[in-house]
GUNUKE-753607 format. One record per residue: y negated, z, x of N, C-alpha, C in turn; residue in one letter; residue number from 1. Coordinates in nm, 4 decimals. Each point is the difference from the previous one (the first is absolute). Layout:
# residues N
> n.c2,n.c3,n.c1,ca.c2,ca.c3,ca.c1,c.c2,c.c3,c.c1,resn,resi
> Y,Z,X,Y,Z,X,Y,Z,X,a,NUM
...
This chain:
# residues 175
> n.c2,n.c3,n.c1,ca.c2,ca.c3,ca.c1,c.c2,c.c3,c.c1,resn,resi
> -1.7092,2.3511,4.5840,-0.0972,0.1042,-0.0253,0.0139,0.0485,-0.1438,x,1
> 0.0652,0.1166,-0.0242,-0.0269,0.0632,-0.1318,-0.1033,0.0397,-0.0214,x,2
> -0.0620,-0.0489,-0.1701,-0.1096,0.0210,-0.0641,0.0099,0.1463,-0.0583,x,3
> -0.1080,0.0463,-0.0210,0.0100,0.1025,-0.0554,-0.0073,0.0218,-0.1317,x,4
> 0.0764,0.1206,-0.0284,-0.0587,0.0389,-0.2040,-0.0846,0.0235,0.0107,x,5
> -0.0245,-0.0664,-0.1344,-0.1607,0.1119,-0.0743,0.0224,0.1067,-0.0659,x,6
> -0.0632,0.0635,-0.0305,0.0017,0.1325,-0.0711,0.0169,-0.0470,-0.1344,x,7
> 0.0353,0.1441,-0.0992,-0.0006,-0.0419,-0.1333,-0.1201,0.0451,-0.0503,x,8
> -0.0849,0.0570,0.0616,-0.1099,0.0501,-0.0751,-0.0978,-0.1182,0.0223,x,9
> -0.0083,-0.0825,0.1462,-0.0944,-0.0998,-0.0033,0.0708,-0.1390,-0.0671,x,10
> 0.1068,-0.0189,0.0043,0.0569,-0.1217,-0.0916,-0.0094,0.0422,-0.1757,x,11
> -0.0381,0.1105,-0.0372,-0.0395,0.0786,-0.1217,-0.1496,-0.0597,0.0123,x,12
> -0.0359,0.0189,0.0973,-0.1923,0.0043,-0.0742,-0.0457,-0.1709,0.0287,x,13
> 0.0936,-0.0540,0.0789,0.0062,-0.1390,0.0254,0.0012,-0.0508,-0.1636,x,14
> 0.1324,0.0447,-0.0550,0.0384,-0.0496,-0.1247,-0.0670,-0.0154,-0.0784,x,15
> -0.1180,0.1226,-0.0551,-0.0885,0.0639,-0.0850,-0.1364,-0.0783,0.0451,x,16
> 0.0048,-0.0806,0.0938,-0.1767,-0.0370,0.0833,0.0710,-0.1306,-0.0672,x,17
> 0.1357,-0.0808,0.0096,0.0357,-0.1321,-0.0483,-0.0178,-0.0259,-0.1549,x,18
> 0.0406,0.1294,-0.0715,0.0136,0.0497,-0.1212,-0.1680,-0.0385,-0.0660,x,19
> -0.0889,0.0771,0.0447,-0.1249,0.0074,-0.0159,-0.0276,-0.1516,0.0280,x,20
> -0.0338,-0.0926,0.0964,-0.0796,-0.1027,0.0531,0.0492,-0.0860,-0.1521,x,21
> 0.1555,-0.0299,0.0064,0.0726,-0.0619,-0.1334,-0.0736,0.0429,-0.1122,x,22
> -0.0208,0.1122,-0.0476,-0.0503,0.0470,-0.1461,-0.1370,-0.0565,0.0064,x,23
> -0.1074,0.0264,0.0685,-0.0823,-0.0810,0.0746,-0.0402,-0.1136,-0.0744,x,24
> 0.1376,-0.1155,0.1023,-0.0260,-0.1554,-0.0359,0.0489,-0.0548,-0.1576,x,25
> 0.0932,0.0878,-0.0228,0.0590,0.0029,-0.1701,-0.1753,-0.0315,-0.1002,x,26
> -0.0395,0.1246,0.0083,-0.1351,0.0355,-0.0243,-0.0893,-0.1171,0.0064,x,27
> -0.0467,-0.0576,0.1104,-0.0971,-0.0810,0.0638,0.0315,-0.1247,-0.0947,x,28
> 0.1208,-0.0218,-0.0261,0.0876,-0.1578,-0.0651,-0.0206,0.0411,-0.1140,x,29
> -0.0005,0.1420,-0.0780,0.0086,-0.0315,-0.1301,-0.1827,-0.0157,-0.0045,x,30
> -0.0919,0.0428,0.0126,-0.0994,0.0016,-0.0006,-0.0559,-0.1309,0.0115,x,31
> 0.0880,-0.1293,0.0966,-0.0582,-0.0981,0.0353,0.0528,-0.0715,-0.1457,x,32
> 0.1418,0.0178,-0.0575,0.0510,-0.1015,-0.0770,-0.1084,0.0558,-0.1306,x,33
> -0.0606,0.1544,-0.0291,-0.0606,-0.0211,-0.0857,-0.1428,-0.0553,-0.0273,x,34
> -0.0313,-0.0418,0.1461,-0.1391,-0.0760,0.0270,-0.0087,-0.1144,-0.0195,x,35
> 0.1196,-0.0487,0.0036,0.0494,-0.1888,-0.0009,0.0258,-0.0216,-0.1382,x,36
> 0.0438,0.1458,-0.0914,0.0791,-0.0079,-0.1804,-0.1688,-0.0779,-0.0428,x,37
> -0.0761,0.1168,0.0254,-0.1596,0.0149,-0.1044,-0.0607,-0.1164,0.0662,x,38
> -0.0017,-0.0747,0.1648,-0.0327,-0.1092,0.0017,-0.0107,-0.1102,-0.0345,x,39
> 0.1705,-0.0366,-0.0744,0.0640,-0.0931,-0.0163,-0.0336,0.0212,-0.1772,x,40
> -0.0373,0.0951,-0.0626,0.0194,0.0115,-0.1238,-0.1724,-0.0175,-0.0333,x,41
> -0.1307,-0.0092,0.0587,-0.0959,-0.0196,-0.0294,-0.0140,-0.1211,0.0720,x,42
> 0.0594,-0.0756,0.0612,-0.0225,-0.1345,-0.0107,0.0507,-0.0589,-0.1206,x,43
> 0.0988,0.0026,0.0044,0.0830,-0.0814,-0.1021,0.0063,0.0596,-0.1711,x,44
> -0.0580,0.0855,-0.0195,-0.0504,0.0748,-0.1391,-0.1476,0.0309,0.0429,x,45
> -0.0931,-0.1053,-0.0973,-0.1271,0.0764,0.0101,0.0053,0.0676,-0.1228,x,46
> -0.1346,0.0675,-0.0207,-0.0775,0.0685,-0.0964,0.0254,-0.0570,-0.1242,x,47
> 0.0420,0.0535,-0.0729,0.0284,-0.0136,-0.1664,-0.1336,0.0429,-0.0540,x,48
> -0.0159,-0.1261,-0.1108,-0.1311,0.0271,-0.0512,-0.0110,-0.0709,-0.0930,x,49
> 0.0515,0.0895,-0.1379,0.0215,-0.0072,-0.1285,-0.1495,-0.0637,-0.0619,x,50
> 0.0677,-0.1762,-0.0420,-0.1050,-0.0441,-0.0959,0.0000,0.0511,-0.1490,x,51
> -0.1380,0.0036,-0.0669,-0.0216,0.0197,-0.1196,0.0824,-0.0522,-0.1027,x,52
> -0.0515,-0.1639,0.0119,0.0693,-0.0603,-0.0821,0.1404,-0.0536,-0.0455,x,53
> 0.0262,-0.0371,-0.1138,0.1347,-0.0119,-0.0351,0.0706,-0.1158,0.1347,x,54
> -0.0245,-0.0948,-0.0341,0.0213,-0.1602,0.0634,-0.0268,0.0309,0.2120,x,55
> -0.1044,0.0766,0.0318,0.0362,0.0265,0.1065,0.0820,0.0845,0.0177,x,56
> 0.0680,0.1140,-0.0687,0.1294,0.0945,0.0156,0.1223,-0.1078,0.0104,x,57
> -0.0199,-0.0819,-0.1171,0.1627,-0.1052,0.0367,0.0232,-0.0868,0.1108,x,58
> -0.1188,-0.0134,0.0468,0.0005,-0.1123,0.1403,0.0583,0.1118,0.0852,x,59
> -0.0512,0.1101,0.0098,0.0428,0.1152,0.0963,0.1558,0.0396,-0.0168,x,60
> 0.0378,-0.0149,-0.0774,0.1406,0.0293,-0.0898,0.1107,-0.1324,0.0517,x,61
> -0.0745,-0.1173,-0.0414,0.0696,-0.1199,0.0920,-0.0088,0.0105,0.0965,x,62
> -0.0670,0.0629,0.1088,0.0309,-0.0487,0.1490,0.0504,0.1380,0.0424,x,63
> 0.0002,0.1433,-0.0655,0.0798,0.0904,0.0758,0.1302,-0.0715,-0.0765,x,64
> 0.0587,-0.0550,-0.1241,0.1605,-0.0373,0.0289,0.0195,-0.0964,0.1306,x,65
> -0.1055,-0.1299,-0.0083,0.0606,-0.0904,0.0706,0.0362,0.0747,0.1332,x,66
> -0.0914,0.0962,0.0451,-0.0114,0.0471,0.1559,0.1858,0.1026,-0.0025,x,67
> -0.0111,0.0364,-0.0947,0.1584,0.1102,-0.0316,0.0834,-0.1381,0.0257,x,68
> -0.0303,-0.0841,-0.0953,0.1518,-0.0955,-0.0164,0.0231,-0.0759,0.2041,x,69
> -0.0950,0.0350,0.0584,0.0054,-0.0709,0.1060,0.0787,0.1259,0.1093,x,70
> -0.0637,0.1235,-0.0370,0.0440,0.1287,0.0733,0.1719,0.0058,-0.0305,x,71
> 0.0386,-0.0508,-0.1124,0.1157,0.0230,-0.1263,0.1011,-0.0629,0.1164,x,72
> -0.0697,-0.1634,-0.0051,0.0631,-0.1143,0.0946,0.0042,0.0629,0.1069,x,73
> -0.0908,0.0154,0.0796,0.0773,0.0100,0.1524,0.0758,0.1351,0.0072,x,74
> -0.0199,0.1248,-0.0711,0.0882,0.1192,0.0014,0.1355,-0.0809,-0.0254,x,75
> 0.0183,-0.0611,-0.0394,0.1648,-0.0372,-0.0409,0.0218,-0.1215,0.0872,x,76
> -0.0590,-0.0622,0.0446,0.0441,-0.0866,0.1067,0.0087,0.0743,0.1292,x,77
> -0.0361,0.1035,0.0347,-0.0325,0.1379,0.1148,0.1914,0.0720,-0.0615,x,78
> 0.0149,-0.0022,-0.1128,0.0999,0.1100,-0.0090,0.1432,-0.0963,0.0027,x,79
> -0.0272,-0.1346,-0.0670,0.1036,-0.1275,0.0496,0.0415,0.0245,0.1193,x,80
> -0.1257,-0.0219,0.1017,0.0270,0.0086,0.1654,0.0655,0.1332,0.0886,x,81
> -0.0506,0.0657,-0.0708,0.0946,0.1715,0.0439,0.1138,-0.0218,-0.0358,x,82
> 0.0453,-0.0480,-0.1173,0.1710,0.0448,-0.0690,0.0378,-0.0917,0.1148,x,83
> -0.0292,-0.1655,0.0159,0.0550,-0.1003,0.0743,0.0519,0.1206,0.1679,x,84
> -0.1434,0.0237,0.0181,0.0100,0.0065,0.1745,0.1014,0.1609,-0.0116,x,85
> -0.0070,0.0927,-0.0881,0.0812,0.0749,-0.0179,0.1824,-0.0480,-0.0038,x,86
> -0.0028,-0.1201,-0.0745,0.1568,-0.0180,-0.0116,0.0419,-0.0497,0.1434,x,87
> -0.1376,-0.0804,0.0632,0.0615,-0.0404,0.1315,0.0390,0.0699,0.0990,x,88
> -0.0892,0.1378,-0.0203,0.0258,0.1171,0.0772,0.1185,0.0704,-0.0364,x,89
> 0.0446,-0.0013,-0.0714,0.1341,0.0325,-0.0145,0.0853,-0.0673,0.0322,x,90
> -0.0018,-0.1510,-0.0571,0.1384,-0.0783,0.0873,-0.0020,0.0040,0.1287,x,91
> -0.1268,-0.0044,0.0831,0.0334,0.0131,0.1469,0.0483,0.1226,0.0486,x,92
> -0.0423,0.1386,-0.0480,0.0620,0.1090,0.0297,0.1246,0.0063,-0.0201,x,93
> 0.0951,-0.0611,-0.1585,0.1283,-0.0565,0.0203,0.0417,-0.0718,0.0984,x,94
> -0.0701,-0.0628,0.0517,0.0910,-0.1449,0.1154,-0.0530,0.0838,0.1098,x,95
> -0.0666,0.0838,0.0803,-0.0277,0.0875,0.0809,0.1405,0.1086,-0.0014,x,96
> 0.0428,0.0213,-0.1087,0.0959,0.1313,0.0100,0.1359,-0.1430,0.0404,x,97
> 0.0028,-0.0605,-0.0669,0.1306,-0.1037,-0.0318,0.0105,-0.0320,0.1746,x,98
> -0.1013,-0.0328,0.0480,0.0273,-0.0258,0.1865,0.0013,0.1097,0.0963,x,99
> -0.0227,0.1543,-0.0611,-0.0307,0.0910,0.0486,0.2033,0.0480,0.0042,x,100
> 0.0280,-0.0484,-0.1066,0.1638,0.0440,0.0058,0.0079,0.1624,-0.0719,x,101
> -0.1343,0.0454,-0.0994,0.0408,0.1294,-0.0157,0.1579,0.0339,-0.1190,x,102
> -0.0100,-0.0909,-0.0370,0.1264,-0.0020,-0.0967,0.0982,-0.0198,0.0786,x,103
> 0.0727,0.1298,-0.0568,0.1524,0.0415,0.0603,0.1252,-0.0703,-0.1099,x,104
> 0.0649,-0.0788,0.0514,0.1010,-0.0290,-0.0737,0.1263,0.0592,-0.0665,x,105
> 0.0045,0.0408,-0.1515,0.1081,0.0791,0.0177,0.1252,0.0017,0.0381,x,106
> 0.0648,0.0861,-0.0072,0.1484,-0.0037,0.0156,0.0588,-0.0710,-0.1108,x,107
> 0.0844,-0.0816,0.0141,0.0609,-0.0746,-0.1111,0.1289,0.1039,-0.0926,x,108
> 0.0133,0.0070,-0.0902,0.1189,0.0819,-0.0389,0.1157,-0.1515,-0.0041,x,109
> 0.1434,0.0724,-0.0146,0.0948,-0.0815,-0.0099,-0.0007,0.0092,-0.1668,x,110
> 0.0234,-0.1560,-0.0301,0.0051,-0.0031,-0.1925,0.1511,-0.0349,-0.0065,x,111
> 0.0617,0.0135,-0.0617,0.1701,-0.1096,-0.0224,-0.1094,-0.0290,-0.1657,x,112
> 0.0224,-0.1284,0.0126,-0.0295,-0.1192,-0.1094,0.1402,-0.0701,0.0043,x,113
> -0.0144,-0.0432,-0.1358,0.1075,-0.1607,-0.0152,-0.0769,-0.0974,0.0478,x,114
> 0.0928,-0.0408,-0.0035,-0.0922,-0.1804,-0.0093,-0.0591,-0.0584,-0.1101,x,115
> 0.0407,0.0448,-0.1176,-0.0747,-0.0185,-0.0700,-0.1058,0.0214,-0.0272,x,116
> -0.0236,0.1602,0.0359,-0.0824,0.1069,0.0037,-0.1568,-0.0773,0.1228,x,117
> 0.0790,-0.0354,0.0979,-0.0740,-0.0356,0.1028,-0.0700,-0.1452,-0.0111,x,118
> 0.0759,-0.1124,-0.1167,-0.0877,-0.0719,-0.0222,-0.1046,0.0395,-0.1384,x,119
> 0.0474,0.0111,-0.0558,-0.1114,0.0616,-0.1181,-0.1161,0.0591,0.0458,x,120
> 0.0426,0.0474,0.1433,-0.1167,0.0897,0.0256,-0.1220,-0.1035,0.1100,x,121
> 0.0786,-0.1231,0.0840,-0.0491,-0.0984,0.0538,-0.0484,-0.0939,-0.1017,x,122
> 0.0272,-0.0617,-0.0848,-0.0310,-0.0937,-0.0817,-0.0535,0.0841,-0.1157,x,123
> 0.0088,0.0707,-0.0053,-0.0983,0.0669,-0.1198,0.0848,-0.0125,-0.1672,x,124
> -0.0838,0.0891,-0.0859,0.0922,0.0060,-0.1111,-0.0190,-0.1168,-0.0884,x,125
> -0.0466,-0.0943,0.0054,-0.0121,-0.1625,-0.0619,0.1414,-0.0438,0.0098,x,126
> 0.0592,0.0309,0.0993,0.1008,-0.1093,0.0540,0.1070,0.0772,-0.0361,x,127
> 0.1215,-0.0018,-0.0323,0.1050,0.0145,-0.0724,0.1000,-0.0372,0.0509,x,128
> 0.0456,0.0584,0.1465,0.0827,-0.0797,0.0620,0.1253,0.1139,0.0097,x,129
> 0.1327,-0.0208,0.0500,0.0865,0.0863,0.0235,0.0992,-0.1270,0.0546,x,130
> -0.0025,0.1017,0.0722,0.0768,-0.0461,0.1643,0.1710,0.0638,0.0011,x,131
> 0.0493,-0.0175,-0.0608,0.2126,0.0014,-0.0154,0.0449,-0.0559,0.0629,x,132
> 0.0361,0.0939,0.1308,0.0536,-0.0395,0.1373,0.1230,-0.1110,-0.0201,x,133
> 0.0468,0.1363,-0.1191,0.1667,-0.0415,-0.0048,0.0154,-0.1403,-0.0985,x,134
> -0.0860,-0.0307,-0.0966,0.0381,-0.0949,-0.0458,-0.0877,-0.1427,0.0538,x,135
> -0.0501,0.0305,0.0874,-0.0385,-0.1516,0.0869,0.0952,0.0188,0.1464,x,136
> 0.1269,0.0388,0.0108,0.0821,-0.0309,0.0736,0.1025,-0.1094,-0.0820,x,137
> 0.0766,-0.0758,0.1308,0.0211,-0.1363,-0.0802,0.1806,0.0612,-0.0167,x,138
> 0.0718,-0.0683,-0.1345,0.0728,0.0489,-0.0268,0.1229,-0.1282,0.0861,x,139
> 0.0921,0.0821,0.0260,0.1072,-0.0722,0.0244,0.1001,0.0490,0.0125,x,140
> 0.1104,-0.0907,-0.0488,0.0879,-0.0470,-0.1004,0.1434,0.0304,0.0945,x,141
> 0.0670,0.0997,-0.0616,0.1375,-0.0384,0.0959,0.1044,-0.0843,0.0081,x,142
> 0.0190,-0.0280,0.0744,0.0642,-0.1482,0.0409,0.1875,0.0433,-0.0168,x,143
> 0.0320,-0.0250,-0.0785,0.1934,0.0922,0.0056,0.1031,-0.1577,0.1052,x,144
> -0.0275,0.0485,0.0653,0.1220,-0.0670,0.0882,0.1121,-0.1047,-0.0337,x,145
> -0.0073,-0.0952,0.0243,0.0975,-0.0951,-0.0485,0.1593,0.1048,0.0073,x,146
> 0.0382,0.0353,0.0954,0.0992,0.0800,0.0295,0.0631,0.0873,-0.1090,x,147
> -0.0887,0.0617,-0.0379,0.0314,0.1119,-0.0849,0.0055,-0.0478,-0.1490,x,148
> -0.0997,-0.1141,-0.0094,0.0547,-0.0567,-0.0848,0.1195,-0.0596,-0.0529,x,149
> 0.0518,-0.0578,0.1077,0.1445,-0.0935,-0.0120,0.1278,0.0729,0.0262,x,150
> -0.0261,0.1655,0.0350,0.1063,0.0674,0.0200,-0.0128,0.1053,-0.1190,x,151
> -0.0659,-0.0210,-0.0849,0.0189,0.0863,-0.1352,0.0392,0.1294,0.0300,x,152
> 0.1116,0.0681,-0.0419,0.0590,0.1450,0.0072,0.0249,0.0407,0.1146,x,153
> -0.0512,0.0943,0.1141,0.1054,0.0484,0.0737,0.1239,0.0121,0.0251,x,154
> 0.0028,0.0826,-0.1330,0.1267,-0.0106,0.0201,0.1319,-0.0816,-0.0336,x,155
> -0.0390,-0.0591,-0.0421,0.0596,-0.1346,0.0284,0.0902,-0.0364,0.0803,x,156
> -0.1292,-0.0499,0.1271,-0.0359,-0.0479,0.1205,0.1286,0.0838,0.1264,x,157
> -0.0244,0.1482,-0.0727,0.0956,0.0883,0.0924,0.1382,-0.0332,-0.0189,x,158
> -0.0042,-0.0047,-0.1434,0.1605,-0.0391,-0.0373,0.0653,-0.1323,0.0332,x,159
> -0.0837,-0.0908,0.0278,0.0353,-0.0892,0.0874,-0.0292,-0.0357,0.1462,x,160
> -0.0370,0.0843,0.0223,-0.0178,0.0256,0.2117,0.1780,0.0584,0.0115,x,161
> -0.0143,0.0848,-0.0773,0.1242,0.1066,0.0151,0.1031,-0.0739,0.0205,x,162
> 0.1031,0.0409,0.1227,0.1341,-0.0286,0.0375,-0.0511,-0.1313,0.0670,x,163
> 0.1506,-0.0638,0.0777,-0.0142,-0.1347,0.0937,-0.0599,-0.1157,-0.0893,x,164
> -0.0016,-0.0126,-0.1650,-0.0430,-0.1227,-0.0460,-0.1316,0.0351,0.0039,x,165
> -0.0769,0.0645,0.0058,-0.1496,0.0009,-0.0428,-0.0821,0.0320,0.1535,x,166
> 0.1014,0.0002,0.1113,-0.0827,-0.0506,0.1414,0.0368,-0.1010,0.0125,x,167
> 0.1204,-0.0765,-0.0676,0.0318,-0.1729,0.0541,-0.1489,-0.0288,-0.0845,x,168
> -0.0535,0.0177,-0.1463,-0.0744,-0.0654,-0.0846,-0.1314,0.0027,0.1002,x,169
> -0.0285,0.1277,0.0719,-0.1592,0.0433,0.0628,0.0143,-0.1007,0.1173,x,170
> 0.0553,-0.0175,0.0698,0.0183,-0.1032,0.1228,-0.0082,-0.1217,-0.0679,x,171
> 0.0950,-0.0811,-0.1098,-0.0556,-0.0961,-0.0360,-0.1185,-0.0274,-0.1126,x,172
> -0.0570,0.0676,-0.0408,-0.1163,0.0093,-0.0408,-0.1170,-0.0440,0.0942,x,173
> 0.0173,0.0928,0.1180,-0.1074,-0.0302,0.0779,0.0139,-0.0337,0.1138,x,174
> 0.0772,-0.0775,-0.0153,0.0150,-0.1334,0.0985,0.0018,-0.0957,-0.0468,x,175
């Protein structure tokens, strides 16, 4: 079953009758909170009624401070409790967003670092380290061949291979 529209002229005077009742109760509340201000302020402040004398003015003088130093106290134990419940209201609205996932992670850029570069930047600038690939590789030593040792010159070696005496010498050599 389709409902029907309303008009715009009666959803107009609808608006303006909601408009009105609201301004209304706005009204009615401030009127009540200023009935409860002057209530609350002739209980708790009576009638001032300036003594003559010196010595009764200072008694009057001592008990409006003491009554301030007490107003003094709880205003600041009242404004302690706001900052507190204020900071709490904020960390939970942090840990509310933090499970909510609204933080988008960025895109990472590509860096080329050294290694050096890259620990300095892990360990922080206290530490004084440098990382030389090449000189913590282990060195080693070439080994020269017994062979080449004991056959000195090439050429030499050729000049005595050369012709039938220096293949009789290679056969008995190495045999």
């Amino acid at each position: 079953m389709a409902e029907k529209k309303m008009s715009t002229s009666r959803r107009n005077q609808l608006k303006s009758l909601l408009l009105q009742i609201g301004e209304a109760m706005l009204e009615e509340e401030e009127r009540e909170a200023e009935k409860e201000k002057m209530k609350y302020m002739e209980e708790s402040c009576q009638a001032l009624s300036v003594p003559g004398c010196m010595q009764e003015l200072q008694e009057l003088c001592r008990k409006l401070h003491k009554q301030i130093d007490l107003v003094d106290e709880e205003r600041y134990d009242m404004e302690i409790k706001v900052t507190k419940s204020n900071k709490e209201i904020n960390d939970l609205k942090l840990m509310v967003q933090d499970l909510k996932g609204k933080f988008k992670k960025p895109a990472l850029k590509k860096v080329r670092m050294s290694a050096d570069a890259m620990l300095a930047a892990l360990l922080g600038s206290k530490h004084k380290v440098s990382m030389d690939l090449r000189g913590n590789l282990k060195q080693v030593k070439k080994e020269v061949k017994e062979e080449e040792k004991q056959t000195g010159d090439w050429r030499k070696n050729i000049e005595d291979k050369a012709g039938m005496d220096g293949r009789k010498k290679m056969f008995e050599t190495d045999a």
